[in-house]
N, C-alpha and C positions, 0 to 999 in steps of 0.2 A: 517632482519625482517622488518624496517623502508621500504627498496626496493619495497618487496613482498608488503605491504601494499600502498605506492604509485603506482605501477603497477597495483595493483586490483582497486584504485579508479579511475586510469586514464581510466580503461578498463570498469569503470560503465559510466564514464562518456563519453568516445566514444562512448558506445553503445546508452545513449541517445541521441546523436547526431545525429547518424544515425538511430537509429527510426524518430526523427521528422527534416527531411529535411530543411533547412533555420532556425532553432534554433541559431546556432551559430553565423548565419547573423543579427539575427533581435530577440534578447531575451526579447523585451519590450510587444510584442500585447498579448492581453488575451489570444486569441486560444492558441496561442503559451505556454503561461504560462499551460493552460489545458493539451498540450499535453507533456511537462515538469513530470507535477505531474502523467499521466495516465503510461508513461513511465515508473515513478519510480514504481509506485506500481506495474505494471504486473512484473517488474525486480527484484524486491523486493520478490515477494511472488516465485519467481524461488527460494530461499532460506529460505522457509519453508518449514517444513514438519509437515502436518497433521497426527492424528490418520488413521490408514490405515481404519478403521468401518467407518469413517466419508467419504472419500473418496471413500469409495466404494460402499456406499449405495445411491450417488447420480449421477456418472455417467458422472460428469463433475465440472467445478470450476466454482462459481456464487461472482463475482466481482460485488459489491453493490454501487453504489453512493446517498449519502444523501445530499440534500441541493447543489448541484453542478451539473447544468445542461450540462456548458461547458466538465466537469470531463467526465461525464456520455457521452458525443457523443465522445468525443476523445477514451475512454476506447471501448467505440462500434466501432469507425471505427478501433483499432489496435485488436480488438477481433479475428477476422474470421483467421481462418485456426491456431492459435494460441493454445499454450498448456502450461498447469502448471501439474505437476506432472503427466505428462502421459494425463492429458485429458482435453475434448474439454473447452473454456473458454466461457462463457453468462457473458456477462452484464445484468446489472439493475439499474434502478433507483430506491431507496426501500424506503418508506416514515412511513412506519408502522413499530410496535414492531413484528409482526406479518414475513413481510417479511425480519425483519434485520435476523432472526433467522434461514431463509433458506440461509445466504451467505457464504461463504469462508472467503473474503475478503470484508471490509466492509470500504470505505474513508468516513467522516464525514467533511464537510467543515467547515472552519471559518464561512463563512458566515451564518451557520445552526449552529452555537456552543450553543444555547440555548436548544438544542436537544443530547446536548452532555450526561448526565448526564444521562438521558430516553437510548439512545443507550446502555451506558457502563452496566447500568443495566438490560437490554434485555440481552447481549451479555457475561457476566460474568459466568464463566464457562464452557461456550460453547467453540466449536473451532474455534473462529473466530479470526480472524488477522484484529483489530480496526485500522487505522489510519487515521488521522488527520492534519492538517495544523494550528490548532486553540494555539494557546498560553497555555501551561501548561497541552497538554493534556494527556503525559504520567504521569504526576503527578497525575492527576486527575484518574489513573488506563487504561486509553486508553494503545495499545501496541508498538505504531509508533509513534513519533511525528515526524514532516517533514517543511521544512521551503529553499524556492527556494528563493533565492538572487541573478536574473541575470542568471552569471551563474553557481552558486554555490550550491549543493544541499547540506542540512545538516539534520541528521536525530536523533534520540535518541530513547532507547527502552528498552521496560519495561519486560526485561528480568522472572524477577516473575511470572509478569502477565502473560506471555506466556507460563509458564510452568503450571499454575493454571489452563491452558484453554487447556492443551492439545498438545502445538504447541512448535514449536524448531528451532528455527534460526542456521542457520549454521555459524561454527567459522568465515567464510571471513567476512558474513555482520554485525558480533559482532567488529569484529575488524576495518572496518570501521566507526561503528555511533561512534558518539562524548561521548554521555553518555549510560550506560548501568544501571539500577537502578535491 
């Protein structure tokens, strides 16, 4: 079991190796850090599953960035030709309560964490997949919380949460994060 569980992390983390080319040369520059976290999340939400209503009535998966403009170009430049549960993937960069509520997946920056609160309340109950880089935010109800060290990704999840909204983490990335609440 311990095996199976270090093979799956080594095989998250090969793969964002190889999505962001010189990562492993050079883990200090921002971009690099951006393309780190855009990584994790499009990897990441490969291990949800939405209501099928929700998925089907829109045609494609709208990965949302708040407050993270770096997030927001990285996640656009690995978008194209890309797929989460069968269909096509749009970026956005979404500043309103208005368009948090058309996304899939929705990263909230640290650096926008005073918006955290407005978000999680836009987003509650919906089927959205919240996360976050900000200190405390699955506590605070968020669904991810994610925190890049180098080259260490570590993440925790708010298992409740994600059942109150609709959504279902699969056993591998339950067994991966650190905490499950």
């Amino acid at each position: 079991m311990r095996d199976s569980l270090r093979i799956s992390l080594s095989l998250l983390i090969a793969l964002m190796v190889a999505e962001c080319p010189g990562w492993a040369a050079d883990p200090f520059p921002a971009v690099n850090a951006a393309r780190v976290r855009a990584t994790f999340v499009l990897n990441l939400s490969r291990f949800v599953e939405w209501p099928v209503e929700v998925l089907g009535s829109t045609g494609q998966i709208r990965v949302c960035a708040v407050g993270d403009a770096p997030l927001a170009g990285a996640l656009g430049a690995m978008a194209p030709g890309r797929k989460l549960s069968g269909l096509p993937v749009e970026v956005v960069s979404a500043d309103s309560a208005q368009e948090w509520l058309g996304c899939h997946v929705l990263f909230v920056s640290h650096w926008d964490s005073k918006r955290i609160p407005k978000v999680l309340a836009a987003a509650k109950g919906a089927a959205i997949l919240t996360i976050s880089d900000a200190p405390g935010f699955v506590e605070q109800g968020g669904l991810v919380g994610v925190s890049v060290d180098g080259a260490q990704v570590r993440f925790s999840i708010n298992r409740e949460g994600a059942r109150r909204n609709g959504l279902r983490f699969s056993s591998q990335v339950l067994r991966l994060a650190d905490a499950r609440y």
